[in-house]
C-alpha positions as protocol buffer text, in pm:
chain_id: "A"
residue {
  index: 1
  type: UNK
  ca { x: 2902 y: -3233 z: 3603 }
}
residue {
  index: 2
  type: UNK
  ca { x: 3156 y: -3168 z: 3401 }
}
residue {
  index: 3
  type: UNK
  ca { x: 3298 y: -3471 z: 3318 }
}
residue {
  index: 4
  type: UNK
  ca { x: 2949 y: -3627 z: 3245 }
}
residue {
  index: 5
  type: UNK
  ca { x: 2914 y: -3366 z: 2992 }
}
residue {
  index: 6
  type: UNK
  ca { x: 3247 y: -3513 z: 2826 }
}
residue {
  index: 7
  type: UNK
  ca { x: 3153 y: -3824 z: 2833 }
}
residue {
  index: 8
  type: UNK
  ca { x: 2880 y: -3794 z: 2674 }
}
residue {
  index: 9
  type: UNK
  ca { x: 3032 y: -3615 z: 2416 }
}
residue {
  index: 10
  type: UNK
  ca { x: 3296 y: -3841 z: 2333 }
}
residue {
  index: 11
  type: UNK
  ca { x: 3085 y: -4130 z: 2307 }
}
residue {
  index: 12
  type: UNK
  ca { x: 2872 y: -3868 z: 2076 }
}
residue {
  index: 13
  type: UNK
  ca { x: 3195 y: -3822 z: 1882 }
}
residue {
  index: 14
  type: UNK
  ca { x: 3286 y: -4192 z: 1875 }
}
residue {
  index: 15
  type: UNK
  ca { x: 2880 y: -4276 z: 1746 }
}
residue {
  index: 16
  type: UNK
  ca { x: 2908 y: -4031 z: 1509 }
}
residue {
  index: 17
  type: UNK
  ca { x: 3241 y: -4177 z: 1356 }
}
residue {
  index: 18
  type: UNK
  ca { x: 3123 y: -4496 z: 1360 }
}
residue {
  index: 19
  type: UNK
  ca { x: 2851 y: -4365 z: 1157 }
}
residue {
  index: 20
  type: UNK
  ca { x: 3087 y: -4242 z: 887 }
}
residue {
  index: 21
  type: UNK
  ca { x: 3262 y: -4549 z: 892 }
}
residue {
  index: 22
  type: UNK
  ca { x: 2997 y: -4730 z: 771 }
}
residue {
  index: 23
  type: UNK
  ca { x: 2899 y: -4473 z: 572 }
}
residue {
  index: 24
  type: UNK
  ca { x: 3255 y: -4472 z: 389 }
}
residue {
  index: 25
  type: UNK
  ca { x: 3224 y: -4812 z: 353 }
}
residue {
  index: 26
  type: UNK
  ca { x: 2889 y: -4796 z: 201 }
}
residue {
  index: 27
  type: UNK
  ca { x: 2979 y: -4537 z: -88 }
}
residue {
  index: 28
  type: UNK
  ca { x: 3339 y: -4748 z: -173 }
}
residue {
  index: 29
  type: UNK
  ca { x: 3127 y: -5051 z: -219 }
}
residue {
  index: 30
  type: UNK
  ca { x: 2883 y: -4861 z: -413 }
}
residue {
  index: 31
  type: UNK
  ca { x: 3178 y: -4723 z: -644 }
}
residue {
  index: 32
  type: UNK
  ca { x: 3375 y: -5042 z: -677 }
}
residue {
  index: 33
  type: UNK
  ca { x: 3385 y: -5109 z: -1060 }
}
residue {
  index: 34
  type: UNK
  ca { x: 3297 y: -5473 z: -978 }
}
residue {
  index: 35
  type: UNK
  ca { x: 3009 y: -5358 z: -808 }
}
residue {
  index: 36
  type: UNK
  ca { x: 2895 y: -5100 z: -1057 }
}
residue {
  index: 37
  type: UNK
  ca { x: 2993 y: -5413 z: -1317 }
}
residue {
  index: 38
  type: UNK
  ca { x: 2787 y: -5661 z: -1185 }
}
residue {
  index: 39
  type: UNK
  ca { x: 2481 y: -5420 z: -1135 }
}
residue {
  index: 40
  type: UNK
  ca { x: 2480 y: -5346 z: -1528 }
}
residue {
  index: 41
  type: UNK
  ca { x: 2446 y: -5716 z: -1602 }
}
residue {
  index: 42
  type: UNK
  ca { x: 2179 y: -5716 z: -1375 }
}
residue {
  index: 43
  type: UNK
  ca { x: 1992 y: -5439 z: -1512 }
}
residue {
  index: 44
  type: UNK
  ca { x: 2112 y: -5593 z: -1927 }
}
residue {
  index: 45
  type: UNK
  ca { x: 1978 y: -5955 z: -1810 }
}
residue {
  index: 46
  type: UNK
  ca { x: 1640 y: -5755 z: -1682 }
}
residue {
  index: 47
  type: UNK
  ca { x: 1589 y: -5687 z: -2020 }
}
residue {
  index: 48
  type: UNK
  ca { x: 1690 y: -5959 z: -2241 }
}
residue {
  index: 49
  type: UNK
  ca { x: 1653 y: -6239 z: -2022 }
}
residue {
  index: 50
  type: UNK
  ca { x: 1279 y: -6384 z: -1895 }
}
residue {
  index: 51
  type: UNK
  ca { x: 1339 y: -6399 z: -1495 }
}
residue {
  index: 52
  type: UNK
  ca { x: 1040 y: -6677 z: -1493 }
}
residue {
  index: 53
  type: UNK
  ca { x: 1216 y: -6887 z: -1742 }
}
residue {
  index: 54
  type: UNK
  ca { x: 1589 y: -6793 z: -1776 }
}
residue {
  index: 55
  type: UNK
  ca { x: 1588 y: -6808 z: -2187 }
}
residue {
  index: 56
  type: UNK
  ca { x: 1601 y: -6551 z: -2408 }
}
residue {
  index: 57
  type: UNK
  ca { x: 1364 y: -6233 z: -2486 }
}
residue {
  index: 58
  type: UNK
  ca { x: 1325 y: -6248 z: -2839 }
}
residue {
  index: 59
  type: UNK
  ca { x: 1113 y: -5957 z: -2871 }
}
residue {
  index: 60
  type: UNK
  ca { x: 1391 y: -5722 z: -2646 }
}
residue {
  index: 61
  type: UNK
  ca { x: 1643 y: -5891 z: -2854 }
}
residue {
  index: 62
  type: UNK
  ca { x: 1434 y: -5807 z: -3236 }
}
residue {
  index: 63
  type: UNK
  ca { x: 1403 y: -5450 z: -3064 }
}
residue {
  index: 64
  type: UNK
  ca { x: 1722 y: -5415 z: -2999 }
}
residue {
  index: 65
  type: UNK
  ca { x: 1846 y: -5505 z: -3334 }
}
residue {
  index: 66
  type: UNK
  ca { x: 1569 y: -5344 z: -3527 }
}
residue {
  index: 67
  type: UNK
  ca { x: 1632 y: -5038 z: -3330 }
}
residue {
  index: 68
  type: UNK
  ca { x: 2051 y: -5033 z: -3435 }
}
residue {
  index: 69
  type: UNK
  ca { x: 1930 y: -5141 z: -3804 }
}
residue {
  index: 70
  type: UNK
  ca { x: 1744 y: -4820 z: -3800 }
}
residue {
  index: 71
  type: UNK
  ca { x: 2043 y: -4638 z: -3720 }
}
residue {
  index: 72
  type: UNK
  ca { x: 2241 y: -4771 z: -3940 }
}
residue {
  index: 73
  type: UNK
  ca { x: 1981 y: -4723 z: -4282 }
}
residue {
  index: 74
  type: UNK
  ca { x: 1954 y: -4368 z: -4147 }
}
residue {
  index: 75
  type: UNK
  ca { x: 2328 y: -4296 z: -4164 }
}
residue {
  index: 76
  type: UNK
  ca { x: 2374 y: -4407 z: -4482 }
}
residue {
  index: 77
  type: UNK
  ca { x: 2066 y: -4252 z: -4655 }
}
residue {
  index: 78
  type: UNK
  ca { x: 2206 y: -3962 z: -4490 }
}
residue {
  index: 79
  type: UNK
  ca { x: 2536 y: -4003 z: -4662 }
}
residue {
  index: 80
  type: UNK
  ca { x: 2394 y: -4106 z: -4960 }
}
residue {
  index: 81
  type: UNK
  ca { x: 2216 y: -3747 z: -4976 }
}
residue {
  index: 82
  type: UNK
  ca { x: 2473 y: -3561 z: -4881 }
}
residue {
  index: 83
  type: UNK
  ca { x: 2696 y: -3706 z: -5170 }
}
């Protein structure tokens, strides 16, 4: 009785670490900076690149660049007015 109580809770023990394992492996994958690099591409292409076509968004891209224009124009009138 005895025993099959330790049995069963080493192979318990030896699931559960096997568990972890995997789980370990899971989050260093996750954290790799190669992995973390290559889903930011992903999620940049998403954006500027048409998945149906492969070529260029145009309109992301004039967005993009309208959008750091902006920012720019508004940093120097702000200068400009503080001067």
């Amino acid at each position: 009785m005895a025993k099959d109580i330790t049995v069963g809770l080493e192979r318990e023990i030896e699931e559960a670490r096997e568990r972890l394992a995997v789980t370990i492996d899971q989050l260093l994958y996750q954290a790799s900076p190669k992995t973390i690099l290559s889903r930011r591409i992903a999620d940049v292409k998403a954006i500027y690149v048409d998945p149906a076509t492969g070529q260029l968004n145009t309109t992301a891209v004039a967005a993009t660049v309208g959008g750091f224009v902006g920012v720019i124009g508004l940093v120097v009138a702000v200068r400009k007015i503080r001067n």
